[in-house]
NUMIDREN-286662 format. One record per atom (N, C-alpha, C): atom name; y, x, z; residue in three letters. Coordinates in steps of 0.02 Angstrom, whole numbers. Layout:
// residues N
 site     c2     c1     c3 code
   CA      Y      X      Z  ALA
...
// end
This chain:
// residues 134
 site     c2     c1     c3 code
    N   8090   -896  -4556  UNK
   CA   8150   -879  -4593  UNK
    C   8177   -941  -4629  UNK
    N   8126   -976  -4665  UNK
   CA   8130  -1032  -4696  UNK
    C   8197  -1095  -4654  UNK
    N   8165  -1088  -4584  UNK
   CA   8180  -1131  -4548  UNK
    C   8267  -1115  -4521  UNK
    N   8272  -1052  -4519  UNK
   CA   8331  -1034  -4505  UNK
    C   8390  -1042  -4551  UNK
    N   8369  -1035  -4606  UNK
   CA   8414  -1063  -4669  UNK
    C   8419  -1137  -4666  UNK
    N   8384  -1171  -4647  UNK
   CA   8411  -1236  -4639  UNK
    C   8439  -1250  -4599  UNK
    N   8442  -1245  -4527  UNK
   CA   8468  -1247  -4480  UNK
    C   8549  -1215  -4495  UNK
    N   8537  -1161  -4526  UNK
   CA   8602  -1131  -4537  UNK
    C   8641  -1184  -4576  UNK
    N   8635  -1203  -4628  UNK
   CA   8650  -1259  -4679  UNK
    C   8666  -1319  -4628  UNK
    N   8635  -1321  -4613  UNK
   CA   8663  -1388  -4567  UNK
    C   8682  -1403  -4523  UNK
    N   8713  -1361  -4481  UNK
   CA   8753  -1333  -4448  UNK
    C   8834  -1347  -4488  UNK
    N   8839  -1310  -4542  UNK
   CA   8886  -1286  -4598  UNK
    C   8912  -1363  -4613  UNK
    N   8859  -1396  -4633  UNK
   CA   8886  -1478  -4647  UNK
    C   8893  -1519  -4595  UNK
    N   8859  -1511  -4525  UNK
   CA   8909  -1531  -4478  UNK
    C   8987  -1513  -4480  UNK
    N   8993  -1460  -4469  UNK
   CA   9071  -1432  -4468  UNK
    C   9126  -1471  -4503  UNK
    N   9071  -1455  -4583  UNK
   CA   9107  -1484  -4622  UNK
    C   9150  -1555  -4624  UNK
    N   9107  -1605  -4612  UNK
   CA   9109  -1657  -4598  UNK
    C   9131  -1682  -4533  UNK
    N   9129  -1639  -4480  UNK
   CA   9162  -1661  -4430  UNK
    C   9224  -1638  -4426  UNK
    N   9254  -1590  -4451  UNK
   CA   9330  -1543  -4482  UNK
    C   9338  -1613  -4538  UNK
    N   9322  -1616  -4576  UNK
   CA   9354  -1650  -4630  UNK
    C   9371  -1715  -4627  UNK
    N   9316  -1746  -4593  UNK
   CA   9323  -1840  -4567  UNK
    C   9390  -1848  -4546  UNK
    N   9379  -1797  -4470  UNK
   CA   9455  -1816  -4436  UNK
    C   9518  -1776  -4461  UNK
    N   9517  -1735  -4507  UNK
   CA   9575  -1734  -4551  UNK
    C   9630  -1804  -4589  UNK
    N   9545  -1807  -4625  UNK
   CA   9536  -1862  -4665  UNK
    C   9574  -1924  -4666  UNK
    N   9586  -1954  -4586  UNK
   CA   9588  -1986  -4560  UNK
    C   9678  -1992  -4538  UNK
    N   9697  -1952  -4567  UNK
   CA   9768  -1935  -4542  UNK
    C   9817  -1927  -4580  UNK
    N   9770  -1921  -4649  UNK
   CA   9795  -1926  -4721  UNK
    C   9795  -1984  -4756  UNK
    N   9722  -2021  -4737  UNK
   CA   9734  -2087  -4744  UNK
    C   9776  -2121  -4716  UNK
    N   9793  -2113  -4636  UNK
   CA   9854  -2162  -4599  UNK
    C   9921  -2120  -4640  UNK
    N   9941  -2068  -4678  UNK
   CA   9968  -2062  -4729  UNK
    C  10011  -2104  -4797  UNK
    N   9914  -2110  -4817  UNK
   CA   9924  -2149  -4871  UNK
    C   9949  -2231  -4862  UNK
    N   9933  -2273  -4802  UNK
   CA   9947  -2319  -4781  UNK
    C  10022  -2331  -4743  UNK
    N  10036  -2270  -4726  UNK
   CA  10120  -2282  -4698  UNK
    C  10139  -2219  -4732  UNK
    N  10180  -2222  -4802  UNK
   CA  10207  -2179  -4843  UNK
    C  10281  -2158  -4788  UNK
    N  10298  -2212  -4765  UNK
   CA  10367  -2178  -4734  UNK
    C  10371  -2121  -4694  UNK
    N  10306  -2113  -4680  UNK
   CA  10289  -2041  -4632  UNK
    C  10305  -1976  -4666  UNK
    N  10303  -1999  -4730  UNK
   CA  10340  -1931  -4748  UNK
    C  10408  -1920  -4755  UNK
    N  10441  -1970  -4726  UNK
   CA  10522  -1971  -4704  UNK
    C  10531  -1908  -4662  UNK
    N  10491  -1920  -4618  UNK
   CA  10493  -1871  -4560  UNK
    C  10480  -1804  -4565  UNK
    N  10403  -1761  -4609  UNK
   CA  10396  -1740  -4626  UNK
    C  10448  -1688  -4693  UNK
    N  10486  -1734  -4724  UNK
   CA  10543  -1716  -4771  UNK
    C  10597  -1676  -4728  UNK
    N  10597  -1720  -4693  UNK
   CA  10670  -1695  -4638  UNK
    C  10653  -1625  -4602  UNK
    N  10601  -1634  -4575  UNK
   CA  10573  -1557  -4563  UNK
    C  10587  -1511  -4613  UNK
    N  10577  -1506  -4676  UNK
   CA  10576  -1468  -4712  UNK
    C  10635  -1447  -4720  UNK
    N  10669  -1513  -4728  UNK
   CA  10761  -1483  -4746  UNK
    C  10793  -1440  -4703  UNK
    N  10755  -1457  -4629  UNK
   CA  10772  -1392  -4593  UNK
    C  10773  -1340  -4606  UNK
    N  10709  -1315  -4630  UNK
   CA  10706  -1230  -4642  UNK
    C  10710  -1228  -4733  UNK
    N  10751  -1271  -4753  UNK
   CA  10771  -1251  -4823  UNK
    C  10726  -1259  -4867  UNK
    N  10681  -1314  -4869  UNK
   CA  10612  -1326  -4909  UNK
    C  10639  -1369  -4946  UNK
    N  10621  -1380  -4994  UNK
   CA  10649  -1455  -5046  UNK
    C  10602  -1538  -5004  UNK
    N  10636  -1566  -4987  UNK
   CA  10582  -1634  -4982  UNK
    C  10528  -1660  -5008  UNK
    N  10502  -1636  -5071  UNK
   CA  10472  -1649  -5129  UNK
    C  10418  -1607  -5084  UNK
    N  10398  -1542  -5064  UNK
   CA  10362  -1526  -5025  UNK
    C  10318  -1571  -4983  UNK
    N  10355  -1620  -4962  UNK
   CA  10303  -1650  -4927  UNK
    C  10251  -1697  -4936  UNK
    N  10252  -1698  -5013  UNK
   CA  10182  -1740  -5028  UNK
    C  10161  -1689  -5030  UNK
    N  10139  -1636  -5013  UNK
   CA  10064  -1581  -5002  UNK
    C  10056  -1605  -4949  UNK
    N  10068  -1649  -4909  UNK
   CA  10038  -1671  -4849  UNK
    C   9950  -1723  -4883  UNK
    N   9969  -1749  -4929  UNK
   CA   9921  -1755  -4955  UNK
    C   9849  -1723  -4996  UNK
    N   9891  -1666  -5022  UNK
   CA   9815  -1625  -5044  UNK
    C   9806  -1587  -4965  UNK
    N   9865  -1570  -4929  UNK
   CA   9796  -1538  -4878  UNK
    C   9753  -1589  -4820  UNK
    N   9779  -1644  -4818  UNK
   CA   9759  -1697  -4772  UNK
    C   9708  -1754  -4816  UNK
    N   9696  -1749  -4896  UNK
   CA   9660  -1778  -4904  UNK
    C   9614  -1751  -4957  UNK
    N   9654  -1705  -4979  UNK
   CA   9599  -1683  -5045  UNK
    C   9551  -1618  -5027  UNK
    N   9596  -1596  -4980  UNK
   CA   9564  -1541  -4946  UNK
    C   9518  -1557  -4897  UNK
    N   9505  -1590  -4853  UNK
   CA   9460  -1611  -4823  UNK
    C   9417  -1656  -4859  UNK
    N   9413  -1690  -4918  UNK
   CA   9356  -1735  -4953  UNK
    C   9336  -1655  -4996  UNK
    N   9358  -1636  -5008  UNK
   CA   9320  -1550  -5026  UNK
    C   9270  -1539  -5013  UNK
    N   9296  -1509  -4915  UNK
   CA   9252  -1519  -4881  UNK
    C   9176  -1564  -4846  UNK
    N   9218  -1599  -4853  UNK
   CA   9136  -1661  -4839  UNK
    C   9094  -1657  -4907  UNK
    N   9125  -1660  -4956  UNK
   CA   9057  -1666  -5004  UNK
    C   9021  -1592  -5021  UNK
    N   9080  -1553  -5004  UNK
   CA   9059  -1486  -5005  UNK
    C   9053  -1460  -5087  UNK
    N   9129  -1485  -5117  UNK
   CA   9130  -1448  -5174  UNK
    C   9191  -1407  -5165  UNK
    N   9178  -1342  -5172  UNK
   CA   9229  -1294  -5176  UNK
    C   9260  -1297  -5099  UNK
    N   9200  -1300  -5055  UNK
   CA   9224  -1315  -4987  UNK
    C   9280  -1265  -4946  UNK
    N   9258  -1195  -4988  UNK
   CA   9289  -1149  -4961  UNK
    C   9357  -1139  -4957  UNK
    N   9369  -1184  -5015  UNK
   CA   9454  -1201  -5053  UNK
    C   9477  -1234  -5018  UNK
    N   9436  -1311  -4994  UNK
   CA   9465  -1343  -4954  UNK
    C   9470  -1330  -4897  UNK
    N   9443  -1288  -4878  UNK
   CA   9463  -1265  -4806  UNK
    C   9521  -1222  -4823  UNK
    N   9543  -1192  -4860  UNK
   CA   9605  -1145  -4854  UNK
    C   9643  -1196  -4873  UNK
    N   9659  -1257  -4894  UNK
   CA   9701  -1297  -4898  UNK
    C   9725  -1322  -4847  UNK
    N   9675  -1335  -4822  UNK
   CA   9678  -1350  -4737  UNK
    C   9706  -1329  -4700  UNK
    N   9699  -1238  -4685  UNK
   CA   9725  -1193  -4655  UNK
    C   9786  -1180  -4666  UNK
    N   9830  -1189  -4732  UNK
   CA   9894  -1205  -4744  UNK
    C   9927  -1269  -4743  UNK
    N   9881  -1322  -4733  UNK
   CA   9935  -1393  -4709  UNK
    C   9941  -1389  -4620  UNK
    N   9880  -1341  -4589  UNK
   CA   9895  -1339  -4527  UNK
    C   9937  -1300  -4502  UNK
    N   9945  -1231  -4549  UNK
   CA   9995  -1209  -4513  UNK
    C  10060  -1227  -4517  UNK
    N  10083  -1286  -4558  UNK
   CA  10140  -1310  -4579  UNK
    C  10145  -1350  -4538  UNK
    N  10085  -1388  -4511  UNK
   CA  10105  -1449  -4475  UNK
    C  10118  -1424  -4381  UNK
    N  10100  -1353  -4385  UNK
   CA  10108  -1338  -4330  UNK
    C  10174  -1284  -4321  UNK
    N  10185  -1273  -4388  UNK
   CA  10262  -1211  -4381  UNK
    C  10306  -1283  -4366  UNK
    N  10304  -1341  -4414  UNK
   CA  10340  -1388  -4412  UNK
    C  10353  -1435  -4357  UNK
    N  10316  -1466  -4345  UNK
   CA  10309  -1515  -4288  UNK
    C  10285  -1495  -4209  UNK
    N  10253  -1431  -4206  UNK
   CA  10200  -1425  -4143  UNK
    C  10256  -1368  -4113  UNK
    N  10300  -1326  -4147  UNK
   CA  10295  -1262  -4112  UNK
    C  10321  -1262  -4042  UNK
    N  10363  -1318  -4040  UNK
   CA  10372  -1317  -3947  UNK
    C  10322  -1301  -3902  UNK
    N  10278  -1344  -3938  UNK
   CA  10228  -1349  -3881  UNK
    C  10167  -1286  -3890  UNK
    N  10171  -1220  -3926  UNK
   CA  10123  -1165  -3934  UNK
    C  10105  -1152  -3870  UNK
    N  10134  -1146  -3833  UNK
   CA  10115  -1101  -3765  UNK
    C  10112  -1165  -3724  UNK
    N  10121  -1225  -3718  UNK
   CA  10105  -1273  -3679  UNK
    C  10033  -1311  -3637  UNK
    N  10031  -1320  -3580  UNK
   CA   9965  -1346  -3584  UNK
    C   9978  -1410  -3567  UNK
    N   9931  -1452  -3557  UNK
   CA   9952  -1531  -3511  UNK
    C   9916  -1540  -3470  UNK
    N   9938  -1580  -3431  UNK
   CA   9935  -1596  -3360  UNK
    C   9848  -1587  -3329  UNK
    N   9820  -1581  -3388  UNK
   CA   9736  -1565  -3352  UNK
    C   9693  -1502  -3382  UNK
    N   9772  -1464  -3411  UNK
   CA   9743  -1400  -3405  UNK
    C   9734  -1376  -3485  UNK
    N   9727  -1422  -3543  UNK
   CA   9715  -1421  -3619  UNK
    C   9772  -1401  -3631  UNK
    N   9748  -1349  -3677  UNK
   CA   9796  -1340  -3731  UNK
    C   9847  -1380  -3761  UNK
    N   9894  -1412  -3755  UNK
   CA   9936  -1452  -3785  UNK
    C   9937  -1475  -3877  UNK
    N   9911  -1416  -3894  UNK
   CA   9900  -1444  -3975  UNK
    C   9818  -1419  -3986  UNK
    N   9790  -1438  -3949  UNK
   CA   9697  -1412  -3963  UNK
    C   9679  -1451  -4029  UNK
    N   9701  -1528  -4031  UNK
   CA   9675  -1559  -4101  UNK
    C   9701  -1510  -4151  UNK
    N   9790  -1493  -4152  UNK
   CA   9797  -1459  -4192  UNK
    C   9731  -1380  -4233  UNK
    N   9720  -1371  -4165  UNK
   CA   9705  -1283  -4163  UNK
    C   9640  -1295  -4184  UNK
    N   9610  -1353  -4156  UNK
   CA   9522  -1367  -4179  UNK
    C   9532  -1368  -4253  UNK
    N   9571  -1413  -4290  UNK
   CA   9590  -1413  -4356  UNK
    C   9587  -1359  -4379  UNK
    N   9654  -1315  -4363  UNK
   CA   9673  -1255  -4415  UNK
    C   9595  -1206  -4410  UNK
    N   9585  -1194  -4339  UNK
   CA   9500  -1139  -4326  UNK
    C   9443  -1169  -4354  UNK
    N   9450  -1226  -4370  UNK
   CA   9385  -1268  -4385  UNK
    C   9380  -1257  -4475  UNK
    N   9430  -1270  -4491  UNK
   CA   9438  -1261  -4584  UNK
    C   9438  -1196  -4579  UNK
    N   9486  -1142  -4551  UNK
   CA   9463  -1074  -4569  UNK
    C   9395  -1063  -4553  UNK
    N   9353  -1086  -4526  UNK
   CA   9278  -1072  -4511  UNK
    C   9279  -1104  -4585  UNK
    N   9271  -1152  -4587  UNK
   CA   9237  -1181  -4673  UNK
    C   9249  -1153  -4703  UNK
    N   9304  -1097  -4738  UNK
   CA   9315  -1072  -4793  UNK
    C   9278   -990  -4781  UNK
    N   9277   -987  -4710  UNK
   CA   9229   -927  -4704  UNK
    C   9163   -917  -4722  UNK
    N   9134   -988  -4694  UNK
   CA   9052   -989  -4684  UNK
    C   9030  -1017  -4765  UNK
    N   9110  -1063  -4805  UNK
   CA   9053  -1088  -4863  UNK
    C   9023  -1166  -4817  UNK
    N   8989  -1190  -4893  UNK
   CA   8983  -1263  -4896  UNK
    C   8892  -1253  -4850  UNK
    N   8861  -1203  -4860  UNK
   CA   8781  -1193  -4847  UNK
    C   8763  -1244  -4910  UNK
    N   8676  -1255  -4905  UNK
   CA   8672  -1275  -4957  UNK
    C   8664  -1361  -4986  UNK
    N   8663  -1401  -4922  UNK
   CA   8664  -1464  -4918  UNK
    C   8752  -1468  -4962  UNK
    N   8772  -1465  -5015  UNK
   CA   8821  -1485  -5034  UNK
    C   8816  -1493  -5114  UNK
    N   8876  -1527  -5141  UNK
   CA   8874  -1552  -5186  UNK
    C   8885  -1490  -5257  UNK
    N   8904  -1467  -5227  UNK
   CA   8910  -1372  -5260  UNK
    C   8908  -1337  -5211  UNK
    N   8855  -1312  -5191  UNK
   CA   8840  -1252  -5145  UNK
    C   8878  -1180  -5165  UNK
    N   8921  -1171  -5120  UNK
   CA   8956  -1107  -5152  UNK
    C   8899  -1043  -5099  UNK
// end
């Protein structure tokens, strides 16, 4: 039994950490080319969002996934997650929902691994390898 609880746990911080890194990673190329939220803004003005909206590209692309990896309040950061993905996919992806490409993938799978991958984290919890075990 002993053994299964760990395994379970670490499992949990794989996820974690493998959901959150490559979030992570996209928030940081973010933080390094601010003009990206030019683009992001303009989206918004489409469907009547204020521009100012789009620095939440930052809590869900960076604060929400370092949540996750250290695994405080992981569960949070995964629902942060789950709402910058579905924005980034009502916003930018929806052409391509029903699309596949040329070898058969899903056309937005990084997307979808994202959004399913954080809703798993906020489901399953940090397990207990974390910095606050919820």
């Amino acid at each position: 039994m002993h053994n299964s609880l760990f395994i379970d746990s670490l499992g949990k911080l794989v996820l974690r950490i493998a959901v959150g890194v490559m979030i992570l990673m996209h928030g940081i190329y973010k933080i390094q080319h601010p003009e990206s939220l030019d683009f992001i803004s303009n989206m918004l003005a489409d469907i009547d969002l204020p521009p100012a909206v789009a620095y939440g590209v930052y809590v869900g692309e960076v604060v929400g996934p370092l949540m996750m990896i250290l695994g405080i309040f992981s569960r949070m950061g995964g629902l942060i997650v789950v709402v910058n993905m579905i924005f980034a996919i009502v916003l930018a992806h929806q052409p391509q929902l029903y699309d596949l490409t040329s070898n058969g993938g899903w056309a937005i799978e990084l997307q979808g691994l994202f959004l399913l991958g954080s809703l798993a984290v906020a489901l399953l919890g940090s397990g207990r390898f974390a910095a606050k075990p919820d």
